[in-house]
C-alpha positions as CSV (number, residue, x, y, z in Angstrom):
1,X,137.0,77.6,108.6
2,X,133.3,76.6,107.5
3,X,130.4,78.0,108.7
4,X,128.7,75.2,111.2
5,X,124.9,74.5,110.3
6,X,122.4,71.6,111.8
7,X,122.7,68.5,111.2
8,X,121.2,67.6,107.9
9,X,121.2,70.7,106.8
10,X,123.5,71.9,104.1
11,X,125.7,75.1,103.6
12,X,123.4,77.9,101.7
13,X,124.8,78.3,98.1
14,X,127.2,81.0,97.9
15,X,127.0,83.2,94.5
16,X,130.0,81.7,93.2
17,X,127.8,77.9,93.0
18,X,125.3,80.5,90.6
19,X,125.7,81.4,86.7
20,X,127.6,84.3,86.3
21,X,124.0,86.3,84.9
22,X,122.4,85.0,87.9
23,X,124.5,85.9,90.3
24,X,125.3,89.6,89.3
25,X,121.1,89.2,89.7
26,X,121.8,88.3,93.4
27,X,124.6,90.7,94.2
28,X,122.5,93.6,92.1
29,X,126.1,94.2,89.8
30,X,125.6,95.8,86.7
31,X,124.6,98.8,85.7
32,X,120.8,100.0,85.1
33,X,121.1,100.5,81.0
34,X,122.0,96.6,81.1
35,X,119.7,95.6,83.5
36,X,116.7,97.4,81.4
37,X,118.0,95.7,77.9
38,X,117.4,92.6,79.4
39,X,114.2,93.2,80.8
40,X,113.2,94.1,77.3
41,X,114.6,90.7,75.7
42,X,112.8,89.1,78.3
43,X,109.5,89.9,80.1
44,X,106.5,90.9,78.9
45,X,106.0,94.4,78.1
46,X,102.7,94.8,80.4
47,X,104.3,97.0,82.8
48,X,105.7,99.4,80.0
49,X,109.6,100.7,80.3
50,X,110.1,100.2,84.0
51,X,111.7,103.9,85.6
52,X,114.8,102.3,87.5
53,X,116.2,99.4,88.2
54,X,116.2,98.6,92.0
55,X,118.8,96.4,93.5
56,X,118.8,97.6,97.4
57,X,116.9,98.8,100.1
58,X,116.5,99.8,103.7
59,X,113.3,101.1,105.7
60,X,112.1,104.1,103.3
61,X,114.9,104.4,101.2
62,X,115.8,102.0,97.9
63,X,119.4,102.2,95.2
64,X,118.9,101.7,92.1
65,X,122.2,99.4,90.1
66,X,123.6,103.2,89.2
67,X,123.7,103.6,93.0
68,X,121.7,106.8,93.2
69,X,119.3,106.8,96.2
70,X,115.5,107.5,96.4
71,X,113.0,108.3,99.2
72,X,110.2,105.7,98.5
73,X,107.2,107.6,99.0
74,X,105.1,104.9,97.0
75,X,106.0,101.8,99.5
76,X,105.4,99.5,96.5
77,X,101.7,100.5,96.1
78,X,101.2,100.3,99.9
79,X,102.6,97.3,100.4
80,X,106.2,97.8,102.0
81,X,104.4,98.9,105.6
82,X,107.5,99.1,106.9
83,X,109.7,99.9,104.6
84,X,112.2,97.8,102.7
85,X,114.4,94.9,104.7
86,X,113.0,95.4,107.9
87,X,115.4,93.3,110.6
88,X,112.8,91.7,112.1
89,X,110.4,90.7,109.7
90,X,113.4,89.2,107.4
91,X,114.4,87.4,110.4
92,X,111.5,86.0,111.4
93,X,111.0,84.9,107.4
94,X,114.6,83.7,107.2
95,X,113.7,81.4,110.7
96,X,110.4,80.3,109.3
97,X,111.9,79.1,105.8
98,X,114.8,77.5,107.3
99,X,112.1,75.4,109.4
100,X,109.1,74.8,107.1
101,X,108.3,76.4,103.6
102,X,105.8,75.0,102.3
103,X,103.0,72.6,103.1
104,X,99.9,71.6,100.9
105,X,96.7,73.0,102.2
106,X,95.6,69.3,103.4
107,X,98.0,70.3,106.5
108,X,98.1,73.2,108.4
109,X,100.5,75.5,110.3
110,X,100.9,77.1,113.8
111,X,101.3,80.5,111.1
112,X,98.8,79.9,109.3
113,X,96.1,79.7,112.6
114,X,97.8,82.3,114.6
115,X,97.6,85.0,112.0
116,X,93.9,84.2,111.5
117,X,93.4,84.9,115.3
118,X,95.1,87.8,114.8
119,X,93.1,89.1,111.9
120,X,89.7,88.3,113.5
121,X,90.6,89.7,117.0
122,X,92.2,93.0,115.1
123,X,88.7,93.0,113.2
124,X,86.7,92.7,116.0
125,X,84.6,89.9,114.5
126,X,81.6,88.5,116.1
127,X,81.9,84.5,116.4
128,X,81.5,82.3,113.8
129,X,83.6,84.5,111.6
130,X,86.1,83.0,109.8
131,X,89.5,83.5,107.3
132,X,91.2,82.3,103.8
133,X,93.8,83.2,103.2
134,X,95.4,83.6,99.3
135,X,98.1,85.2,97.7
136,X,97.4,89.1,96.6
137,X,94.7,91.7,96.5
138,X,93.2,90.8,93.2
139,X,92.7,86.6,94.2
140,X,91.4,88.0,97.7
141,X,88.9,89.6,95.5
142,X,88.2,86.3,93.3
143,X,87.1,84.7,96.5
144,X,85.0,87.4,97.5
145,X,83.2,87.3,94.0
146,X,82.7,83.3,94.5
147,X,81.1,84.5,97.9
148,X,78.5,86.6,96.2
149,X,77.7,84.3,93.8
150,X,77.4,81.6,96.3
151,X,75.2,83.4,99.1
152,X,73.0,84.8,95.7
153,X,72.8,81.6,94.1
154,X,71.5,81.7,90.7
155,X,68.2,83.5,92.0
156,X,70.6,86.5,93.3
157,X,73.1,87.0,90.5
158,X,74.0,91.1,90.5
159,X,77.0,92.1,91.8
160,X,77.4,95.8,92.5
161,X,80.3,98.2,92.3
162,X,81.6,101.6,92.6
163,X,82.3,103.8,89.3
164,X,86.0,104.5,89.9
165,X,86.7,101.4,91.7
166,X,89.4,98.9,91.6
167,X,89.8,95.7,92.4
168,X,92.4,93.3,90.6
169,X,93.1,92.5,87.0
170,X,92.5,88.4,87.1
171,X,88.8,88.3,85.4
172,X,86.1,88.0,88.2
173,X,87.6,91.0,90.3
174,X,88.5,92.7,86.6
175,X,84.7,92.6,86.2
176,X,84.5,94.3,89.2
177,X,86.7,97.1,88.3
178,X,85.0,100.0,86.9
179,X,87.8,100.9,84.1
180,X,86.6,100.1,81.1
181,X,90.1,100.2,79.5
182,X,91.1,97.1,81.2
183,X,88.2,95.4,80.9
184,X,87.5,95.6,77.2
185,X,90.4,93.8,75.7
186,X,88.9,91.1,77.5
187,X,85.7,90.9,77.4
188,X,83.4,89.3,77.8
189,X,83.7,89.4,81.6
190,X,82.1,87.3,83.8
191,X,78.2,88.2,83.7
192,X,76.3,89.9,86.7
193,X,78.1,92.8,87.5
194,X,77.0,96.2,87.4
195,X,78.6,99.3,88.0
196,X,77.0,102.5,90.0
197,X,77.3,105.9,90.5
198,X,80.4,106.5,93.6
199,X,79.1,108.1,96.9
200,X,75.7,108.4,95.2
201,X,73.5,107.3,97.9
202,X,70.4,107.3,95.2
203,X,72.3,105.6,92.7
204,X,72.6,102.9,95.6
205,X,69.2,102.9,96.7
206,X,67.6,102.6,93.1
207,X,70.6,99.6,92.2
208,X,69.1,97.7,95.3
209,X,66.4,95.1,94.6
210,X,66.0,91.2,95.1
211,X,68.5,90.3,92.1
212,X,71.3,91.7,94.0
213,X,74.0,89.3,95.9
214,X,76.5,92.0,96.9
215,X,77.7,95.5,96.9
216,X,81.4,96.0,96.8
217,X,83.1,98.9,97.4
218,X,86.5,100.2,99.0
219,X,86.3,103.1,102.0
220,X,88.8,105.3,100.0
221,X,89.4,105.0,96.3
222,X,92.6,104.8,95.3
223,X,93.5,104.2,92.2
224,X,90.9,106.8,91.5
225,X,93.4,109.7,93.1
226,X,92.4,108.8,97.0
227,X,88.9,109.2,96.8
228,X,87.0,108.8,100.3
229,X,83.4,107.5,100.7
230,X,81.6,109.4,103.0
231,X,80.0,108.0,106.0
232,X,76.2,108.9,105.1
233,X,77.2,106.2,101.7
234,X,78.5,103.7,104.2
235,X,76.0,103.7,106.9
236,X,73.5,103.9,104.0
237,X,75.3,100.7,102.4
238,X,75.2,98.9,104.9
239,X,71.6,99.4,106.3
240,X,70.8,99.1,102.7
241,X,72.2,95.8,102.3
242,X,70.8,94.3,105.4
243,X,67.4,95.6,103.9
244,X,68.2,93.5,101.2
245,X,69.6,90.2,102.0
246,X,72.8,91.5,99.8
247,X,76.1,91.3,101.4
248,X,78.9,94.5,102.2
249,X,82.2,93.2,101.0
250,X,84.8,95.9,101.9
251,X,87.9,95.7,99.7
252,X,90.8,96.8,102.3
253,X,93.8,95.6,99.9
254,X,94.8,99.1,100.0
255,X,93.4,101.0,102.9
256,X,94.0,98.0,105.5
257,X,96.2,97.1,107.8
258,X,97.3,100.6,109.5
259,X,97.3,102.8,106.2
260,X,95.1,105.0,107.0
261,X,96.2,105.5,111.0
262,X,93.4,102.7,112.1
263,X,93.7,99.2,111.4
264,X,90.7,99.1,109.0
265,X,89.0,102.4,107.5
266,X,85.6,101.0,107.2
267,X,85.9,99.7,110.5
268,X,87.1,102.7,111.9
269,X,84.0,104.3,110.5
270,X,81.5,102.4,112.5
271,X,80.6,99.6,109.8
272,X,80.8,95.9,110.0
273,X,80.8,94.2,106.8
274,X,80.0,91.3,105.8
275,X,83.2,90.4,104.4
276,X,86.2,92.1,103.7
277,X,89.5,91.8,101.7
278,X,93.2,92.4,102.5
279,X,96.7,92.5,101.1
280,X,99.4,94.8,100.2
281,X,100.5,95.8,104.0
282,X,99.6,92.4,105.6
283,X,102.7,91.0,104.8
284,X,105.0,93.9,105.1
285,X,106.8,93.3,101.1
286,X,105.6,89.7,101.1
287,X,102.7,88.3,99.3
288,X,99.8,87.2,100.7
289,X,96.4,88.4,100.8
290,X,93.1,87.5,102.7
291,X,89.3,87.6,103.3
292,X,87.6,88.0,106.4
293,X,83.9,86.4,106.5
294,X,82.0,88.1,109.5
295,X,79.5,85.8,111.5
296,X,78.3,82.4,110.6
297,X,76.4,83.4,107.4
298,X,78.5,84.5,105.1
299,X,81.5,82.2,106.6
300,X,79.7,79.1,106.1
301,X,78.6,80.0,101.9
302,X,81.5,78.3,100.7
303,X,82.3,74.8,101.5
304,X,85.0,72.2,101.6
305,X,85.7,72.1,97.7
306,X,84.6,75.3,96.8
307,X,87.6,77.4,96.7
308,X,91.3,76.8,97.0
309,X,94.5,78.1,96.4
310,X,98.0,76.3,96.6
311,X,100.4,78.9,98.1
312,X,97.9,80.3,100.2
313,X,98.7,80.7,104.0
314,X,101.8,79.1,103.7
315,X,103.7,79.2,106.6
316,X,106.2,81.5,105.3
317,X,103.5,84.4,104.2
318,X,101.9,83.9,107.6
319,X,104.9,84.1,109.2
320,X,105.9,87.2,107.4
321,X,102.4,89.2,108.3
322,X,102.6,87.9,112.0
323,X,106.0,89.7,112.5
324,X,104.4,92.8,110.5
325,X,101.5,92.9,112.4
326,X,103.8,92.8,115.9
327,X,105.6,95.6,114.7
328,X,103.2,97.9,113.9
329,X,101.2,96.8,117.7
330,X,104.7,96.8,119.4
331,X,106.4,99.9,118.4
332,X,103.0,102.1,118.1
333,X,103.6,103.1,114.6
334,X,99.6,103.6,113.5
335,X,100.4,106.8,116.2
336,X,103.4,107.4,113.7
337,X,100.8,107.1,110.3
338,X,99.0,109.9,112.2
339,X,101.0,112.6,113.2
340,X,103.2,112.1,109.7
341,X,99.8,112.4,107.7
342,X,99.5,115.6,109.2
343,X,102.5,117.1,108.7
344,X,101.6,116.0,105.0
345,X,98.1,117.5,104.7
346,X,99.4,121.1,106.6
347,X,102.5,121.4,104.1
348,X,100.9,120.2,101.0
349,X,98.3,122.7,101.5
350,X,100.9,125.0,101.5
351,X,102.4,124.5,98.0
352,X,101.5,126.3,95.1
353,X,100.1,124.7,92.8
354,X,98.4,121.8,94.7
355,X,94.6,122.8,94.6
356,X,93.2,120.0,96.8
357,X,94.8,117.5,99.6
358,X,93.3,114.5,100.9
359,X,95.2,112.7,103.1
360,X,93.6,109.4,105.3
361,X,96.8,108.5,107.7
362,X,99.5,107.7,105.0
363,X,97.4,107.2,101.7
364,X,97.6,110.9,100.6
365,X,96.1,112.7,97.1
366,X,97.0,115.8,96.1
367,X,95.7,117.4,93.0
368,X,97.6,120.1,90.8
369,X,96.4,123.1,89.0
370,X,97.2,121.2,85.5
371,X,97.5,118.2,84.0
372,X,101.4,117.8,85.2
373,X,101.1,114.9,87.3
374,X,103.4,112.7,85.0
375,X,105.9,115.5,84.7
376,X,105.8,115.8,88.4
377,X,106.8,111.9,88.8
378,X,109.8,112.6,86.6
379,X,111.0,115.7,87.8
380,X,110.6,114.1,91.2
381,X,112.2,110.7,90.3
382,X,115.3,112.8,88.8
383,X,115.7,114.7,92.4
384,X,115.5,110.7,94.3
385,X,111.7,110.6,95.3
386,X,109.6,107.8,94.2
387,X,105.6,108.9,93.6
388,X,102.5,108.1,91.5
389,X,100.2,109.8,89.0
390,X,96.8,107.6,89.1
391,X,95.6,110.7,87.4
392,X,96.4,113.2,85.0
393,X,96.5,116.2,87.8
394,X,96.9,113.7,90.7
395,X,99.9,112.6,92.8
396,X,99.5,109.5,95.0
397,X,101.4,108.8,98.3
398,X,101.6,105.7,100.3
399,X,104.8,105.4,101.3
400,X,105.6,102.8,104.1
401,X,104.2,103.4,107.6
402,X,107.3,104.1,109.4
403,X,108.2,107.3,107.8
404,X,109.9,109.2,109.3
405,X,108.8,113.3,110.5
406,X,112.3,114.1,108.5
407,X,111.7,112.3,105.3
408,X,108.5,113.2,104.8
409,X,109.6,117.1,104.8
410,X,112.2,116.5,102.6
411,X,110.2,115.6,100.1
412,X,107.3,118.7,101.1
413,X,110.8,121.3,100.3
414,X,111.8,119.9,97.2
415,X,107.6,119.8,96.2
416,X,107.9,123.2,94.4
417,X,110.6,123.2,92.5
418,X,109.7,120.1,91.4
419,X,106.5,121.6,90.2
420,X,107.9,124.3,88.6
421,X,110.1,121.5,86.4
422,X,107.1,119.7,85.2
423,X,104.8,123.4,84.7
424,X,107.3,124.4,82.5
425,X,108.5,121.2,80.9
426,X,104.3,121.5,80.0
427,X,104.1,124.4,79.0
428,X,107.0,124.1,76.5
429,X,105.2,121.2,74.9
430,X,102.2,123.1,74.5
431,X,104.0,126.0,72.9
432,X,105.9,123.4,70.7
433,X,102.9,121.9,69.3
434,X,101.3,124.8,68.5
435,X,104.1,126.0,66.7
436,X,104.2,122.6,64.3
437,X,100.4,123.0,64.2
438,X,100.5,126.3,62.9
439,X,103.3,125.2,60.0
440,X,101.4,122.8,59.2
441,X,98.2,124.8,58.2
442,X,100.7,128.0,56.6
């Protein structure tokens, strides 16, 4: 018998209507060798060797095409908030594509207005405050760079950032990111910018003058190894600012939408911004991304014409943060981010070998005695935990939001074995290369 479906609509394509390649693609067959010499053949090698090859997951845990399983304790960068195929969120993207897609941005969608509600009652924005939506972090940031440069005008045409900071790769939010490493190879970046001191409250006053447009900065660093503001450098950004005429955009990509046990972490800290940038989280593993303009200032700087995007706030994306956003109001779980981050900030100060632990709700840091953070990533992703190493002697955390009390002290037991792998997998390198420096100069 067939499956029934509405009228006018036809049967979904099973894998057999596919290529052979492309469906062992769908059904994840094959194993991870295979996989990875394809990958090679084919994409660009930006990324590096990818670690695994994922095929499956479900809340906090993820297979890889050999079939062994893995905590995820990364959560895609902060993006999976609730972990990997959540029921209701595919459901309510399954529902939502099989009704409308995709419109062009000279319509609208019931999504679309809803989630901006959402965002500006969650944000406690004054009225007159307003939302775009876009696609990621890094084009969230774009548009935040076209407001400086709007509300400056060509009189106004500084931009400050944070040393340390990051916000995106494409080029205005690349010129916004303080590594020079990525921004070099491109140069040269769009013009204006300048880059301060972090959490350097001097720095900040001295950088202010009438040339600037806007200071952005993230509450917590962390692609820098979790790095926190402090809320003297906020209150003073923001009354600095003001002082000014500049504007305070926040970039939230990473620290937004429940990570850190509030809804926003510069919020939470007692500042209104002027304008402030999410992603990652929003749409629970689905892109989209997202400004916030508060008041009627810096919402009315750009006008019909002046910024656009094609994908952005489709109905399916909009969809997908709505149900994400109901889940983490529904089922309490910012209460969960907080009592998990504890349990993760006690035990880690526990290990040996972790010198430092800072942990805001579930984006945690941790720094090690040596430079083993790589090794620790290994050892780790050999014993089916998935981390990060945005440092040489860092380890990052940010795994989804629902985490469970259990998972998270699986991973705290296996910790010190795992850095007694990488301590002496380092220390057996260093022994080695002095060896083969020594015959060299005998």
């Amino acid at each position: 018998m067939t499956e029934e479906h509405p009228a006018g609509t036809p049967a979904a394509p099973s894998t057999t209507d596919l290529s052979n390649a492309n469906a062992a693609a769908v059904t994840g067959t094959g194993t991870g060798e295979q996989w990875l010499a394809r990958y090679k053949d084919s994409l660009m090698g930006v990324f590096g060797s990818p670690q695994r090859v994922l095929v499956r997951g479900a809340g906090a845990l993820v297979w890889d095409a050999d079939g062994k399983e893995y905590l995820d304790l990364l959560g895609g960068i902060a993006v999976n908030a609730l972990g990997h195929a959540h029921p209701f969120v595919t459901s309510v993207i399954a529902s939502q594509l099989s009704t409308l897609g995709h419109v062009s941005n000279f319509f609208t969608s019931p999504t679309q207005i809803a989630l901006a509600e959402k965002l500006l009652e969650l944000s406690q924005a004054p009225a007159g405050s307003k939302v775009f939506f876009a696609n990621s972090g890094t084009e969230a940031n774009e548009a935040a760079f076209k407001l400086a440069r709007g509300h400056g005008g060509k009189e106004r045409p500084t931009i400050l950032a944070l040393e340390g900071g990051f916000h995106g790769r494409t080029m205005g939010a690349l010129a916004m990111t303080a590594k020079a490493a990525y921004r070099e190879p491109f140069e040269p970046m769009p013009a204006g910018v300048r880059h301060i001191a972090f959490n350097d409250i001097n720095a900040l006053r001295d950088a202010m003058d009438s040339s600037v447009a806007a200071l952005v900065i993230e509450p917590i660093q962390g692609e820098a190894g979790v790095r926190p503001l402090s809320a003297e450098y906020l209150q003073a950004a923001r009354e600095l600012t003001r002082e000014h005429g500049a504007l305070l955009i926040m970039d939230e990509v990473q620290t937004g939408i429940g990570r850190t046990g509030s809804w926003f972490a510069g919020i939470e800290s007692g500042i209104t911004p002027d304008a402030m940038t999410l992603a990652k989280g929003l749409g629970g593993g689905f892109p989209i991304g997202a400004i916030i303009t508060f008041g009627e200032g810096p919402s009315t700087v750009l006008s019909a014409g002046q910024h656009g995007t094609t994908f952005g706030g489709n109905p399916v994306a909009t969809a997908a943060a709505l149900a994400t956003l109901h889940v983490l109001e529904s089922q309490n779980v910012l209460e969960n981010v907080r009592t998990v981050s504890t349990i993760f900030a006690e035990g880690l100060g526990k290990v040996d070998g972790v010198t430092d632990v800072r942990a805001f709700g579930l984006l945690v840091g941790f720094d090690l005695a040596e430079d083993i953070a790589a090794g620790v990533v290994a050892a780790a992703l050999d014993a089916g935990f998935i981390i990060n190493a945005p440092r040489p002697n860092t380890i990052r955390l940010a795994p989804p939001l629902n985490l469970t009390a259990e998972q998270a002290r699986s991973f705290l037991d296996a910790l010190p074995a795992l850095i007694a792998t990488a301590t002496a997998a380092h220390h057996a390198a260093a022994t080695a290369a002095t060896e083969t420096t020594t015959e060299k100069s005998s």
